[in-house]
N, CA, C and O atoms as a GROMACS GRO file, in nm:
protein
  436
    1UNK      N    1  -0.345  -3.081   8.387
    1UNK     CA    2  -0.237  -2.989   8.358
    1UNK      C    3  -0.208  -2.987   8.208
    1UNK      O    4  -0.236  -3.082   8.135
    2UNK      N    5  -0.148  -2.864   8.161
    2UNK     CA    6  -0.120  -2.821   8.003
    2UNK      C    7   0.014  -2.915   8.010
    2UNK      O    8   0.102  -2.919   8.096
    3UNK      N    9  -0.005  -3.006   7.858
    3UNK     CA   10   0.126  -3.064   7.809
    3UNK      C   11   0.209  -2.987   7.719
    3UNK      O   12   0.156  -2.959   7.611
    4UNK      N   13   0.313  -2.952   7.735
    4UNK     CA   14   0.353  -2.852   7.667
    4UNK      C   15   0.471  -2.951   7.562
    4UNK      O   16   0.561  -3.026   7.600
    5UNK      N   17   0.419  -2.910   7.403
    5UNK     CA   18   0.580  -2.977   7.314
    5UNK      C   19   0.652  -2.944   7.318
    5UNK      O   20   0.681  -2.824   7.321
    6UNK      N   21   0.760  -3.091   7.321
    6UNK     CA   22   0.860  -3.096   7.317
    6UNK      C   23   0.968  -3.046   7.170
    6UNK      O   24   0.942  -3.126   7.080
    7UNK      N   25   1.060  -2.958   7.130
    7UNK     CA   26   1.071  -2.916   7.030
    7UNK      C   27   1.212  -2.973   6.989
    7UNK      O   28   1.312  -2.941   7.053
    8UNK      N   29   1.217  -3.047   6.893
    8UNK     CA   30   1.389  -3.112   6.862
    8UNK      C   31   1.435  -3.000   6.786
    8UNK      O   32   1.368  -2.977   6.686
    9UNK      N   33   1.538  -2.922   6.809
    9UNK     CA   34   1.613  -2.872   6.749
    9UNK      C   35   1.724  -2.973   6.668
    9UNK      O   36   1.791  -3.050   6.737
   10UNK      N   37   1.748  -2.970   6.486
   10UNK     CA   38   1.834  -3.029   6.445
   10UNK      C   39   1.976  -2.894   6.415
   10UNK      O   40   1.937  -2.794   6.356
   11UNK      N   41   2.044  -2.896   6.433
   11UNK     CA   42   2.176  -2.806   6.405
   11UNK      C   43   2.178  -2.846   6.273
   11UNK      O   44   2.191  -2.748   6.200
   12UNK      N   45   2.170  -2.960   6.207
   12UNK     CA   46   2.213  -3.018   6.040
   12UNK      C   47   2.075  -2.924   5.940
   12UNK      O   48   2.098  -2.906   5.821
   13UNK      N   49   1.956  -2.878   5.994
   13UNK     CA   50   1.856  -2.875   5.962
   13UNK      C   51   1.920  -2.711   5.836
   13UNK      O   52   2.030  -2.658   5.849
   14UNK      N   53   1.847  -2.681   5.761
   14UNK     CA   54   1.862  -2.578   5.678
   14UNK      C   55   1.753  -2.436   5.712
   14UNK      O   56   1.650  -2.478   5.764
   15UNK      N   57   1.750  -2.318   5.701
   15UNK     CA   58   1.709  -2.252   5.762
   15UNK      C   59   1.576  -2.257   5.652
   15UNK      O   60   1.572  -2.318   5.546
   16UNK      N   61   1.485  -2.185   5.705
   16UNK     CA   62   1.351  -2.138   5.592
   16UNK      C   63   1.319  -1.978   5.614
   16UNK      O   64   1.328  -1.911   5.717
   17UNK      N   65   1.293  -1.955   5.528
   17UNK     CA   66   1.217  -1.808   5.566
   17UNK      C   67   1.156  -1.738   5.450
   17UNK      O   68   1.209  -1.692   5.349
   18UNK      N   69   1.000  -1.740   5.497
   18UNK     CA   70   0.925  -1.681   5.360
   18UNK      C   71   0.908  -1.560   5.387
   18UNK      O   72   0.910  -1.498   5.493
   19UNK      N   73   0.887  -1.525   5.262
   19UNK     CA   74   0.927  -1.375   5.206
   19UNK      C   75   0.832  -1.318   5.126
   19UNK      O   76   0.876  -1.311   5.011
   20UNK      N   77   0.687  -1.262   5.139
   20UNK     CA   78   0.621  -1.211   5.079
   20UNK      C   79   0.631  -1.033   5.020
   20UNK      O   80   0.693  -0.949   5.086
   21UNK      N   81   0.594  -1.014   4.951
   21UNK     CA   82   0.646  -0.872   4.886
   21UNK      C   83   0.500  -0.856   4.769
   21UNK      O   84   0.430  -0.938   4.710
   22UNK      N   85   0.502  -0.716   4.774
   22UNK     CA   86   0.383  -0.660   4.637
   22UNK      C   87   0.432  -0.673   4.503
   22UNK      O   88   0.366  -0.679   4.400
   23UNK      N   89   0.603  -0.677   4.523
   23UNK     CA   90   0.684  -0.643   4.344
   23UNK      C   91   0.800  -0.688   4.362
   23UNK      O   92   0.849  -0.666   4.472
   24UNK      N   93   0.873  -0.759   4.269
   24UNK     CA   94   0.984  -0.829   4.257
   24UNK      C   95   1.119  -0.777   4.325
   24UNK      O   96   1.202  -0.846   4.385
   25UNK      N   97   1.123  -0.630   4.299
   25UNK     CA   98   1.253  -0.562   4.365
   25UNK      C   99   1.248  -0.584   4.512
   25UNK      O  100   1.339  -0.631   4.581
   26UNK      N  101   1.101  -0.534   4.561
   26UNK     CA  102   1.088  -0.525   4.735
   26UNK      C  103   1.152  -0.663   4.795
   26UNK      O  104   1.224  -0.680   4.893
   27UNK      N  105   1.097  -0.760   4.694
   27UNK     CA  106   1.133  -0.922   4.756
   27UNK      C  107   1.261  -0.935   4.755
   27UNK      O  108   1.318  -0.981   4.854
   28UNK      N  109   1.345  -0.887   4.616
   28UNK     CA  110   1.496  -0.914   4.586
   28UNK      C  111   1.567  -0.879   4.699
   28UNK      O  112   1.654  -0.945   4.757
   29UNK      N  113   1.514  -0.743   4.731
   29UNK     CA  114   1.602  -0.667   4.847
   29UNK      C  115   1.597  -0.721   4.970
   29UNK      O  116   1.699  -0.728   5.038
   30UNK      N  117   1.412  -0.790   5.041
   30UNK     CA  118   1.426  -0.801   5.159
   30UNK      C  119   1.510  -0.974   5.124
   30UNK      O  120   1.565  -1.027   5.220
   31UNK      N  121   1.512  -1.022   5.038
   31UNK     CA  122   1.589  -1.177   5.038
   31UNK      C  123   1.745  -1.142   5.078
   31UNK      O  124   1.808  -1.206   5.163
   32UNK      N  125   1.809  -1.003   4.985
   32UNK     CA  126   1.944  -1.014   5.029
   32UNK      C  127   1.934  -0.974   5.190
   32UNK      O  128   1.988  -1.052   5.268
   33UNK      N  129   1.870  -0.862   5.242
   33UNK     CA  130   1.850  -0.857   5.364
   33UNK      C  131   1.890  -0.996   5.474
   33UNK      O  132   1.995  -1.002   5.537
   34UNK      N  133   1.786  -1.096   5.480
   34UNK     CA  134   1.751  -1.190   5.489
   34UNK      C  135   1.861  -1.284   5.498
   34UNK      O  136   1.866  -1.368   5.588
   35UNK      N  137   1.977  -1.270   5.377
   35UNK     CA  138   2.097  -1.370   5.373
   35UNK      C  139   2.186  -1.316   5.439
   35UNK      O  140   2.268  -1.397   5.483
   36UNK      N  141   2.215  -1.147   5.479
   36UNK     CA  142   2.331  -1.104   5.529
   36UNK      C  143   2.300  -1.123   5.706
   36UNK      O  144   2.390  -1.136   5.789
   37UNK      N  145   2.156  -1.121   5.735
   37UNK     CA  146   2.104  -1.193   5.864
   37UNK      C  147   2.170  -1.363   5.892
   37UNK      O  148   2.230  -1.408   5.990
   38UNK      N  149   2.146  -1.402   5.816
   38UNK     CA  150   2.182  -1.550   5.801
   38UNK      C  151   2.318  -1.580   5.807
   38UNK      O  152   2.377  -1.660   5.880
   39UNK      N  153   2.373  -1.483   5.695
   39UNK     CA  154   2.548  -1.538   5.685
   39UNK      C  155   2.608  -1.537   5.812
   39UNK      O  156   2.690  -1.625   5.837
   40UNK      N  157   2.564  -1.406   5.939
   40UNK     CA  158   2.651  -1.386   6.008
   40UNK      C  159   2.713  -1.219   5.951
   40UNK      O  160   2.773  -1.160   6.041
   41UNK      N  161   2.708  -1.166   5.855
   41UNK     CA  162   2.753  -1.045   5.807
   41UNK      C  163   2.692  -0.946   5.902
   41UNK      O  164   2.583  -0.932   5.957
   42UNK      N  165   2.816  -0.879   5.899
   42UNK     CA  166   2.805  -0.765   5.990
   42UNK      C  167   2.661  -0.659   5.934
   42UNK      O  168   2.644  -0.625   5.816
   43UNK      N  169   2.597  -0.633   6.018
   43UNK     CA  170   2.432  -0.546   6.011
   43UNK      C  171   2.460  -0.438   6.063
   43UNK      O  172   2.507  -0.438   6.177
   44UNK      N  173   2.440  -0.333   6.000
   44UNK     CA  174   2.438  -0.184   6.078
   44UNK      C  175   2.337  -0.202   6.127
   44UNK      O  176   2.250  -0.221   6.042
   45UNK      N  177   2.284  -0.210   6.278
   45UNK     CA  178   2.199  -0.155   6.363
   45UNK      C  179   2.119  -0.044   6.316
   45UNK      O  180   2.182   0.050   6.267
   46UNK      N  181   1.979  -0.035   6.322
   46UNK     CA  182   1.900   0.076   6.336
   46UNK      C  183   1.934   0.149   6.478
   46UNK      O  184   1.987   0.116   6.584
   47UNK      N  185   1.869   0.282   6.415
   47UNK     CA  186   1.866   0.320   6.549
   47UNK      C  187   1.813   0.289   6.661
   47UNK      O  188   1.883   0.269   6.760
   48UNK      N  189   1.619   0.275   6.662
   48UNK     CA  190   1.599   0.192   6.727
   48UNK      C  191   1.653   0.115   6.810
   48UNK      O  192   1.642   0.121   6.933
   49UNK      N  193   1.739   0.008   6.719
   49UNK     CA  194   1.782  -0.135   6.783
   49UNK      C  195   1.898  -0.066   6.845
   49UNK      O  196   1.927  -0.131   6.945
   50UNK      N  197   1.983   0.041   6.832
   50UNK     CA  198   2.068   0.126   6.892
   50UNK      C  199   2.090   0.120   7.028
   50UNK      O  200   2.175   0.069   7.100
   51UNK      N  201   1.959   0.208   7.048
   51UNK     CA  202   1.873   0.244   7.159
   51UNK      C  203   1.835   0.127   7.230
   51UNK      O  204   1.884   0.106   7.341
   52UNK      N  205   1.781   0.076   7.196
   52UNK     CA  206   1.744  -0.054   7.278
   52UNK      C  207   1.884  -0.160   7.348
   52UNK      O  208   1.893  -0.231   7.448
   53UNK      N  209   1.976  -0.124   7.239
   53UNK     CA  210   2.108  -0.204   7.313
   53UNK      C  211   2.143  -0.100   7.449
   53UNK      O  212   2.176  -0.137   7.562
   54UNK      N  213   2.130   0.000   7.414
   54UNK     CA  214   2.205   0.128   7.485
   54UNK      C  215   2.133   0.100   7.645
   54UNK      O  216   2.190   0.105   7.754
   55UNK      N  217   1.989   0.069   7.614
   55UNK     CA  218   1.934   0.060   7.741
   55UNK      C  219   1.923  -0.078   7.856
   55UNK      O  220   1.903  -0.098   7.976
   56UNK      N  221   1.960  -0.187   7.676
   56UNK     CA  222   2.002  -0.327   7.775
   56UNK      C  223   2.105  -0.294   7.858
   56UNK      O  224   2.111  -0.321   7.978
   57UNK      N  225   2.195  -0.230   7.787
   57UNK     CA  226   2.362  -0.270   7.868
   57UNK      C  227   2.385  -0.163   8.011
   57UNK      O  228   2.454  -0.182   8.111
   58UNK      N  229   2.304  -0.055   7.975
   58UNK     CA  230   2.295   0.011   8.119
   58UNK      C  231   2.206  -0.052   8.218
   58UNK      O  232   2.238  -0.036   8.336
   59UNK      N  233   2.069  -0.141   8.186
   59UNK     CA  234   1.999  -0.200   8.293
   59UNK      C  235   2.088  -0.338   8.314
   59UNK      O  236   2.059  -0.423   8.397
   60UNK      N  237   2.191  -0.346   8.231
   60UNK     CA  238   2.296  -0.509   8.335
   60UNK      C  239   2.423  -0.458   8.393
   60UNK      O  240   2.487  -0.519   8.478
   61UNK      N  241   2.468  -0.301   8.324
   61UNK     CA  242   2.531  -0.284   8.468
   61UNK      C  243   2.472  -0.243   8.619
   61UNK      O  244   2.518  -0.272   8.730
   62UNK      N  245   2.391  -0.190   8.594
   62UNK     CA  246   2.300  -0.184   8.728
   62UNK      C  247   2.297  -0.337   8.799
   62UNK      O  248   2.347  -0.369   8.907
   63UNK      N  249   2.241  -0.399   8.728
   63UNK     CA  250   2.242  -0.478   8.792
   63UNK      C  251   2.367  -0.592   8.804
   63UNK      O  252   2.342  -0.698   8.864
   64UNK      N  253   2.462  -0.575   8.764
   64UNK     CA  254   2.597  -0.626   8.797
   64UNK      C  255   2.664  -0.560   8.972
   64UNK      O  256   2.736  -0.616   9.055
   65UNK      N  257   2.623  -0.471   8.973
   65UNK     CA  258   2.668  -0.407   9.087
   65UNK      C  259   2.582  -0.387   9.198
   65UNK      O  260   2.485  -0.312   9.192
   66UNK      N  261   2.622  -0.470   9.328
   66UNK     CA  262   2.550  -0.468   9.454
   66UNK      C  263   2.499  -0.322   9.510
   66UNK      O  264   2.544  -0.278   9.616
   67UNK      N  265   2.373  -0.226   9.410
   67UNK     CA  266   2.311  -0.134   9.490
   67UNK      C  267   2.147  -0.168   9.517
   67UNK      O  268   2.055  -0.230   9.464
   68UNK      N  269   2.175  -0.089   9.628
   68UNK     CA  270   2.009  -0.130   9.709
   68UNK      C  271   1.934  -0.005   9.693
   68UNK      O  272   1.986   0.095   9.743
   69UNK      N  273   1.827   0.009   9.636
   69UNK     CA  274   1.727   0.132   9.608
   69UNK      C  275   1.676   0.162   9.714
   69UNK      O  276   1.668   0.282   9.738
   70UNK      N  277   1.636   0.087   9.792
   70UNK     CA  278   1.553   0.098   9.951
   70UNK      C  279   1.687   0.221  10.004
   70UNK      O  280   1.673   0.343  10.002
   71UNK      N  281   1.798   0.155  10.044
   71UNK     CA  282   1.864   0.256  10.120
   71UNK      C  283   1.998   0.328  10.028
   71UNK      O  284   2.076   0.408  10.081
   72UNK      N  285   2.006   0.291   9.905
   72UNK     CA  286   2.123   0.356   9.861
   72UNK      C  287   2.286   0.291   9.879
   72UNK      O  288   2.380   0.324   9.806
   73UNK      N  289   2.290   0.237   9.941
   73UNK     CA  290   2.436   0.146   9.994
   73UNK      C  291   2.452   0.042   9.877
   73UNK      O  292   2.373  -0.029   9.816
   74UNK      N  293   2.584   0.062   9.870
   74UNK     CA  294   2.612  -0.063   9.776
   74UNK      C  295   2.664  -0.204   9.881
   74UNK      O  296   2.700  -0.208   9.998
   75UNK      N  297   2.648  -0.309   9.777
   75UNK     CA  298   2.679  -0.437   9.863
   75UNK      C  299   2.585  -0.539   9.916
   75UNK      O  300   2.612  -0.647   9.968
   76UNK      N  301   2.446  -0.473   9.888
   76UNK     CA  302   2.331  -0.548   9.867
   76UNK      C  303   2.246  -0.502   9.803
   76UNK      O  304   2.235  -0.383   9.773
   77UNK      N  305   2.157  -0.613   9.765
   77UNK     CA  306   2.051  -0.552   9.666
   77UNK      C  307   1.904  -0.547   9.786
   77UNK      O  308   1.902  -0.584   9.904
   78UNK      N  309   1.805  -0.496   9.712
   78UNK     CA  310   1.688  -0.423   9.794
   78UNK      C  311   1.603  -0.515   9.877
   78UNK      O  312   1.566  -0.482   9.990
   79UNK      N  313   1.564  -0.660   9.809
   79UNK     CA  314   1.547  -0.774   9.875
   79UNK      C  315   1.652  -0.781  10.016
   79UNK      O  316   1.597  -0.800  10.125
   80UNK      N  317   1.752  -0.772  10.013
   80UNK     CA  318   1.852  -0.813  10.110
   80UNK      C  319   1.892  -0.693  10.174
   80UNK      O  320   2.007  -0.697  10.217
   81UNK      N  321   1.817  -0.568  10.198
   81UNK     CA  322   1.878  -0.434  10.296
   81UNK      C  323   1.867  -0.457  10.434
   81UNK      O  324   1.760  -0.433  10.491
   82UNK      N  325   1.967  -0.501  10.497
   82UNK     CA  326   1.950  -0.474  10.638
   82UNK      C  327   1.858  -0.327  10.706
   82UNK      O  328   1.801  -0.319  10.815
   83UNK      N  329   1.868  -0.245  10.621
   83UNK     CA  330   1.782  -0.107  10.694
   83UNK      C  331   1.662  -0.112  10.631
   83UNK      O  332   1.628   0.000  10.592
   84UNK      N  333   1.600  -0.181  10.612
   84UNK     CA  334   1.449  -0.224  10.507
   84UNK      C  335   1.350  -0.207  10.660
   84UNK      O  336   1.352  -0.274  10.763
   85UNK      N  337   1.260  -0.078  10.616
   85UNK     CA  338   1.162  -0.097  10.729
   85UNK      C  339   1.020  -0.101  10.746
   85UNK      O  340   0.945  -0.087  10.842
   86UNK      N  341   0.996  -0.138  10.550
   86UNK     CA  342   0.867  -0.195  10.500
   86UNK      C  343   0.933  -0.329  10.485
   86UNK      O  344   1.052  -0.359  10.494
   87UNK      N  345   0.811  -0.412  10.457
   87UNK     CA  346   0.783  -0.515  10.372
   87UNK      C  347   0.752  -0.514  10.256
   87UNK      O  348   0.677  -0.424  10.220
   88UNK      N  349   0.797  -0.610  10.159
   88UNK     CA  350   0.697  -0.617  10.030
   88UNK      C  351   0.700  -0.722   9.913
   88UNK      O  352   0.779  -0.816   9.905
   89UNK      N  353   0.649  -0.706   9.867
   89UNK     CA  354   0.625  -0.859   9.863
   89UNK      C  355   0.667  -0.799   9.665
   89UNK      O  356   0.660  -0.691   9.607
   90UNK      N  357   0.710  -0.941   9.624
   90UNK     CA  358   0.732  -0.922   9.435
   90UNK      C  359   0.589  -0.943   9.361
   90UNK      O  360   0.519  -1.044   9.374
   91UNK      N  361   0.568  -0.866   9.306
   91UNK     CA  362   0.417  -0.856   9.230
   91UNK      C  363   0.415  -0.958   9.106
   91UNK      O  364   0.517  -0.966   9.038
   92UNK      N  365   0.326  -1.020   9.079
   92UNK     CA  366   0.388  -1.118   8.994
   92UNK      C  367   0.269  -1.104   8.875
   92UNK      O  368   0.148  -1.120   8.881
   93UNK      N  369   0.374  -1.060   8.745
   93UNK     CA  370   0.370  -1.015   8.606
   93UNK      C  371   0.375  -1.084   8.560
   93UNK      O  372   0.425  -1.177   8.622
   94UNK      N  373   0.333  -1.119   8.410
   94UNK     CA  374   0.317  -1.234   8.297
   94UNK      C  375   0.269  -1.128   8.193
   94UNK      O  376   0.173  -1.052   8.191
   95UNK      N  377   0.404  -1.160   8.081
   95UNK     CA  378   0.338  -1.080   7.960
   95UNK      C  379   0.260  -1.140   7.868
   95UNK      O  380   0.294  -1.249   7.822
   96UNK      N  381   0.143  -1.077   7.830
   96UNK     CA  382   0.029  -1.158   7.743
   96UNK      C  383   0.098  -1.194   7.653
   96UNK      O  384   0.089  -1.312   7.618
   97UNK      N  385   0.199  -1.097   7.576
   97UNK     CA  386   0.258  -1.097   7.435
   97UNK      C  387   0.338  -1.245   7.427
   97UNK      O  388   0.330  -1.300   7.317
   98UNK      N  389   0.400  -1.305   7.514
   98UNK     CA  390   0.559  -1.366   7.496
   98UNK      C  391   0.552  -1.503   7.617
   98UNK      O  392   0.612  -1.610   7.606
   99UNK      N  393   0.467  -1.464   7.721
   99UNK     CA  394   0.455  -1.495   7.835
   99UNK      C  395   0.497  -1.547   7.960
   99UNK      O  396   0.457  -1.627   8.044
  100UNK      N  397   0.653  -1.426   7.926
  100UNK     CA  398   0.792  -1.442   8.044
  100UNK      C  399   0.708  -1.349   8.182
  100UNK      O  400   0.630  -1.254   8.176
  101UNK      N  401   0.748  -1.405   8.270
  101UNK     CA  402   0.746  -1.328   8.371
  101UNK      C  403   0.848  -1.193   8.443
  101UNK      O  404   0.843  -1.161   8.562
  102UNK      N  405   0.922  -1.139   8.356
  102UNK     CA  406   1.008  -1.057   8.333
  102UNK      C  407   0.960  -0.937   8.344
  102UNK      O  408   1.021  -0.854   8.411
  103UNK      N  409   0.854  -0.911   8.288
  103UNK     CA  410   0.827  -0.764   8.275
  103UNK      C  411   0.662  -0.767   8.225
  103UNK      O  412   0.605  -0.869   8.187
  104UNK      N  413   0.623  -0.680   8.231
  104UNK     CA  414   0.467  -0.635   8.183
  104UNK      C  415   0.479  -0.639   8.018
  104UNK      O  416   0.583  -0.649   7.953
  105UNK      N  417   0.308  -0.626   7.959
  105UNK     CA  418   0.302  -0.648   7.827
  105UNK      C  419   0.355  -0.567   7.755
  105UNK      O  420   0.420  -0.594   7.654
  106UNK      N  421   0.325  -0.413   7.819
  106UNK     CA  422   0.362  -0.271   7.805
  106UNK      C  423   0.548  -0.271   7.740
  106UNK      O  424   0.596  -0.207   7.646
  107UNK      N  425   0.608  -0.358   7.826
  107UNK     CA  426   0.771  -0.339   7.773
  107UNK      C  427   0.802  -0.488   7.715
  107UNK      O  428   0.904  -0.546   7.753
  108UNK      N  429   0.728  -0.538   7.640
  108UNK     CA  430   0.734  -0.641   7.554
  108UNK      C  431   0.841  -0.608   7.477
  108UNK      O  432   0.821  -0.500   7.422
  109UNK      N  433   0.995  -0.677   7.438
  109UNK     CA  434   1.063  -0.650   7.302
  109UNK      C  435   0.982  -0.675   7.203
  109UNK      O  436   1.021  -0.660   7.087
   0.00000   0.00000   0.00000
């Protein structure tokens, strides 16, 4: 069997992060970048990353709320439909990228 390391996180530890660039300004800029990440300072969101929140928070209310796709009823989810009149079984995914079993490689963050 694979031994997998063990990783100590220190909280006291100081952060690192290298920063390569073609010309002095590109570097200056992505460093302040870089510190307002770090401080905790508020980040305007890309859009992108917008979008991507927009679509986390609608796929956890879905799933905050007991609906079943098989029959439509709320109060259970699709695993658990009393009116279920297939079987089926959970297909089991592993993303190459990351290698959660969450989702395919295809919807990798």
């Amino acid at each position: 069997s694979a031994k997998q390391k063990r990783i100590e996180i220190d909280s006291e530890d100081k952060l690192h992060v290298l920063i390569q660039s073609e010309n002095e300004e590109n570097l200056e800029n992505a460093a302040l970048e870089i510190q307002k990440i770090l401080s905790g300072d508020d980040v305007e969101p890309s859009e992108q990353q917008k979008a991507k929140n927009l679509q986390l928070m609608a796929v956890s209310s879905a799933l905050k709320e007991d609906f079943c796709e098989s029959c439509g009823e709320k109060g259970h989810k699709i695993w658990a439909c009393p009116n279920k009149t297939t079987t089926w079984k959970k297909v089991n995914v592993i993303c190459a990228v990351c290698k959660d079993r969450s989702h395919p490689t295809s919807d990798c963050p």
